[in-house]
N, C-alpha and C positions, 0 to 999 in steps of 0.2 A: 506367201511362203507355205500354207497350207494347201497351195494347190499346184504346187510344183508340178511342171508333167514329165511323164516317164517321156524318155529321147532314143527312139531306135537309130541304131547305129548304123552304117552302112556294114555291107559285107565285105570280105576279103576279095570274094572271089564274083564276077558275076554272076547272075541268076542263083547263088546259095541261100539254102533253105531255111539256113539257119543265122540269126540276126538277133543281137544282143540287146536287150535295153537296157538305158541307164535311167538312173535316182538321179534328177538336177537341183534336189533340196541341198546339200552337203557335199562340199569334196570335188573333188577332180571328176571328170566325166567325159569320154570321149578318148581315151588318152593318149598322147602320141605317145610312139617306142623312145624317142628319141628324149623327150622331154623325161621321161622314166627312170630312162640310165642315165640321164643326167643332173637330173634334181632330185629325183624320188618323187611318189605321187600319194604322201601323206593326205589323210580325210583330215578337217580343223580338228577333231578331238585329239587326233594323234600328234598335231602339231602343238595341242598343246601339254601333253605330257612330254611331249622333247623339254619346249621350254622350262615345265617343273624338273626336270631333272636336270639340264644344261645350267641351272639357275639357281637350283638347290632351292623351291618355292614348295614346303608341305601341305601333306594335305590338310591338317589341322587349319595353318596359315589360309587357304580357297576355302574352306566352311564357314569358317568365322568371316572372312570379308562376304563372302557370299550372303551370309544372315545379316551383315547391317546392307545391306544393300534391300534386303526385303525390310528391313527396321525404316530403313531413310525412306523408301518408298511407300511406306504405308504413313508415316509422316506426313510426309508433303500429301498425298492423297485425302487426309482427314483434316487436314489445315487450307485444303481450294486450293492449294499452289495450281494445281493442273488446271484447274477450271478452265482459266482463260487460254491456255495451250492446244486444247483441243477441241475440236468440231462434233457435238453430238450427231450420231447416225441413227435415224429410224429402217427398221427392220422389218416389214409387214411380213404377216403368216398365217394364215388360218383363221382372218378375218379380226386380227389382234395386230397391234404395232408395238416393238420394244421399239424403248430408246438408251441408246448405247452411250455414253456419257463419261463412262469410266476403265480405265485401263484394266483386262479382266484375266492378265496373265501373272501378275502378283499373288507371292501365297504368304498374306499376311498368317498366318497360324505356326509358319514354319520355328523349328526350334534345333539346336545346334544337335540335338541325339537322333533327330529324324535326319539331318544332313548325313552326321555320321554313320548311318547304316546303311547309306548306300553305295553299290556297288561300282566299278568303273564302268564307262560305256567304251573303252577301249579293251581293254583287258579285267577282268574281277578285280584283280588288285592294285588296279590303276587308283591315280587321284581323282583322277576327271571327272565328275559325276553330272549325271542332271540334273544335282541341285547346285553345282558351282561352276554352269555353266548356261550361257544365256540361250534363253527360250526362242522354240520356232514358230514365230506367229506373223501373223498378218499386223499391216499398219502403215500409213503414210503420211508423209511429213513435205513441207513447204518454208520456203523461206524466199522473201526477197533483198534481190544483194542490186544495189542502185549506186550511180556516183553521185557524187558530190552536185556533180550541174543538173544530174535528176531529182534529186535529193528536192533542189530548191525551183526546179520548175514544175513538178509537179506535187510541192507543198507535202513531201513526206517529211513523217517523225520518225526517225533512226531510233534503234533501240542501243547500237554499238556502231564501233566502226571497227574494219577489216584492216590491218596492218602489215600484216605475213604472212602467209605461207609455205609451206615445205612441205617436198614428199620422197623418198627414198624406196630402196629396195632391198632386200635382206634374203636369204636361204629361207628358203621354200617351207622347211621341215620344222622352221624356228619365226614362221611369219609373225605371229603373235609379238614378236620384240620388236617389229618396226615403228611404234611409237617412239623407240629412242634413238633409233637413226634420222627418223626425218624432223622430231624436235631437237636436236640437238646443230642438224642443218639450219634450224628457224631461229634458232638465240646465235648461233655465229652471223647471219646474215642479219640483224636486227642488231647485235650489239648486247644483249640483255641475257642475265641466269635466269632459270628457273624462280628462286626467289623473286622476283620481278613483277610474279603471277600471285593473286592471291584466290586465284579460283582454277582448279583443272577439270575439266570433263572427259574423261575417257571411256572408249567404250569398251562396256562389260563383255568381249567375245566369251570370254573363258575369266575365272578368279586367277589362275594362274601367269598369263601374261599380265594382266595389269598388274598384280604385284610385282613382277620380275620389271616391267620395264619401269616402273614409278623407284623403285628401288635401284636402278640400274643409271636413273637419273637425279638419283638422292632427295627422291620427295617420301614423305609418308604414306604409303597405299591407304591408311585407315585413320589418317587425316581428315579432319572435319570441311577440308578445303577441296576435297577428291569426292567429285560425284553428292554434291550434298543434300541432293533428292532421290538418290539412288542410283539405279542404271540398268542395263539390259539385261544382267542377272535377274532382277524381276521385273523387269519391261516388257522385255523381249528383244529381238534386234531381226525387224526385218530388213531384209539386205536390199538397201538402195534409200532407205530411209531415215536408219539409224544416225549418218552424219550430220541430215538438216536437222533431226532431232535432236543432238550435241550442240549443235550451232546456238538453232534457239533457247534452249536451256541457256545455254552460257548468256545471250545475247538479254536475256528477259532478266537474270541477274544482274547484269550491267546495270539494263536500265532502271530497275528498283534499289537500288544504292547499294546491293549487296558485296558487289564487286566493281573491282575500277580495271581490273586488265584478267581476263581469261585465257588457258589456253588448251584447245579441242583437239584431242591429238584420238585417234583411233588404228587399231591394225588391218589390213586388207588379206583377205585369204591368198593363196599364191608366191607373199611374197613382197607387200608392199606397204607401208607407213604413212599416215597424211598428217601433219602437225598446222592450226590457224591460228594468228595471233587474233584478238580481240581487247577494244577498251573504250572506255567511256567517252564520250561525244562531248 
């Protein structure tokens, strides 16, 4: 995510001199006319002050989830939870080697007067801030998803098993709510409420959607059962990553007794929701 590259665009006209580039870190880019006038071509921050305001989610409400999200996450960081999560990196330079071992986009120091002083990244007097919304960093994630006849031919230990999943689509301009389109697809199709779950992992795009949509699904956003290690508010959330890291999360609680049925639900920029069932073996 750090090294997103700028994407020259073609021109209108041939051989013209002049040629745009675009930012492929955030937002829309490239954009058709057509897809413009007909959806809007909202950046995610802006999508998610639609949803604080379509939702009525304040800003008081995004700072405070926002600080237990750095609370939970400097938890589980000081208690090994992560140890066995992650793959230490060594880094040579200068004839020195770091080793990288710990997640280094958490700001444990942070406190709720330092959230509140900051300004919108939408507008000044937006909610949105960059401390109530998840960090752009680097990062990558794995998971293996096997059956049942793989499972036992080649002598694997499951940590969960996969049950449902769901995925939906929702306005563009309100992406951020597609966690309850597509979990709501996933308990019609399975038969099960929410209560059912005693663990959710949602990803932190923004403080704002996940309260609007955990609220819009009648769970508690600040619930000791929503994100209990934290989340991309102080993780990060690189993009193509962050779901196998929900997975496993959820999948590692399964199998330490913490939970017996999880469910991983995240929003897709654009316009799109993915909801997974999960539960003990």
């Amino acid at each position: 995510m750090t090294r997103t590259p700028f994407v020259m665009a073609k021109t209108h006209t041939p051989w013209r001199r002049q040629a745009a580039f675009e930012d492929t870190t955030i937002g829309w880019r490239l954009i058709n006319p057509v897809m413009q006038a007909t959806y809007g071509t909202d950046s995610m921050p802006q999508t998610a002050e639609a949803v604080a305001h379509d939702y009525s989610v304040s800003r008081g409400d995004q700072d405070r989830f926002a600080l237990a999200s750095q609370h939970r996450t400097e938890a589980a960081i000081n208690a090994g939870h992560f140890r066995d999560e992650l793959c230490p990196v060594a880094i040579k330079g200068h004839g020195a080697e770091t080793i990288v071992d710990t997640d280094e986009h958490p700001r444990a120091a942070m406190t709720l007067d330092m959230l509140e002083r900051l300004k919108g990244v939408v507008v000044p007097h937006g909610c949105v801030t960059a401390g109530n919304a998840s960090g752009i960093n680097d990062g990558a994630a794995v998971t293996l998803i096997a059956s049942a006849r793989a499972v036992e031919r080649y002598g694997l230990a499951p940590k969960a098993r996969i049950t449902a999943m769901a995925s939906a689509g929702v306005a563009p301009r309100i992406m951020g709510i597609g966690p309850v389109t597509a979990t709501r697809r996933l308990l019609d199709r399975r038969g099960l409420s929410l209560g059912n779950f005693d663990l959710i992992e949602i990803n932190e795009a923004f403080a704002s959607q996940v309260i609007a949509s955990l609220r819009e699904l009648g769970a508690d956003p600040f619930g000791d059962y929503v994100n209990p290690h934290g989340g991309a508010i102080a993780l990060g959330h690189p993009l193509g990553a962050s779901g196998a890291r929900l997975a496993l999360s959820a999948a590692r609680d399964i199998a330490g007794g913490r939970a017996k049925r999880a469910l991983v639900t995240m929003c897709v920029g654009v316009g799109q929701g993915l909801a997974l069932a999960l539960e003990a073996i």
